[in-house]
N, C-alpha and C positions, 0 to 999 in steps of 0.2 A: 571728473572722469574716473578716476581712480576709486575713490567711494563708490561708482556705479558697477566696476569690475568687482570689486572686491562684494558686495553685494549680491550681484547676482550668483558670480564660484561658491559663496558661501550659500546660496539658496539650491543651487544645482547638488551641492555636498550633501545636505538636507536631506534634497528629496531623494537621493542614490542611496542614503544609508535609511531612512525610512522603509526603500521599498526592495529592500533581499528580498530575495525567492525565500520562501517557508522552506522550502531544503536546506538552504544553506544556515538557518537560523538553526532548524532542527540539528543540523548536522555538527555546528559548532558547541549548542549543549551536548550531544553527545560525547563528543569527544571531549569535552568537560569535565563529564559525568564518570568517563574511562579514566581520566587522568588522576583525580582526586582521588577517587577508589584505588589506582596503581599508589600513589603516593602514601597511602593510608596502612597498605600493606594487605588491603583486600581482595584485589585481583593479580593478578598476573598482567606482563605487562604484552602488548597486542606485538614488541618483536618476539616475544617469548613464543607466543601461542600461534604465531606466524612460524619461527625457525622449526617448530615440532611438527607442522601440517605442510607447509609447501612442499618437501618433497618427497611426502606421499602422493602429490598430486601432479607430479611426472605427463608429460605430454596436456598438463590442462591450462589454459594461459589465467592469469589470477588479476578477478576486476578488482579486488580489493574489501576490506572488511565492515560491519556494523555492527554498533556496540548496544546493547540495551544494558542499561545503568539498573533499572531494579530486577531484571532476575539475573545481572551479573555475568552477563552470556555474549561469546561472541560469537557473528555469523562470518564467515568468509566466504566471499563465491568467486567462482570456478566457471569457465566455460571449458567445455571438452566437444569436439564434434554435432558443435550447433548447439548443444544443450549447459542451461544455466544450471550449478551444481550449487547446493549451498551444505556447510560444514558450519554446526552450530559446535560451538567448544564452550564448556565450563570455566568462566574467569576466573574462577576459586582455583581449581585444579590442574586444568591443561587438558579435560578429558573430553573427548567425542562424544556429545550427548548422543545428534543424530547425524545425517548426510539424507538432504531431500534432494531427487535430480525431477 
């Protein structure tokens, strides 16, 4: 009985970690891909480029960041009065490339 439990938990394990959502797989390389490059001493690290940009962004509530690993860039977005705001920043730098609303 016990071999039949332990069996099937470990088939259930199986097939949960086989089948993440592609988000959450994408989402764990990236923040990977941010870490390593912080470590390296290539980017900037995402509280750094956070403490710089959040409060410019007074009155916006913040869903939170995306990292692209090859052009080194991070996106932060913003809602403000219904509208999704996104603030791309240079991981190298710290600088505002753009702000799409």
């Amino acid at each position: 009985m016990l071999n039949k439990i332990t069996l099937i938990l470990g088939a259930f394990t199986a097939f949960a970690v086989t089948t993440l959502p592609v988000d959450a797989v994408e989402r764990r390389d990236e923040q990977n891909g941010a870490r390593q490059q912080m470590i390296a001493g290539q980017v900037k690290s995402l509280r750094s480029i956070e403490n710089n940009i959040l409060p410019r962004m007074a009155g916006s509530q913040y869903i939170g960041p995306e990292y692209d690993s090859s052009a080194q860039v991070y996106r932060l977005k913003f809602i403000r009065d219904g509208r999704v705001i996104f603030i791309d920043v240079d991981g190298r730098t710290g600088t505002v490339l753009r702000q799409h609303r």
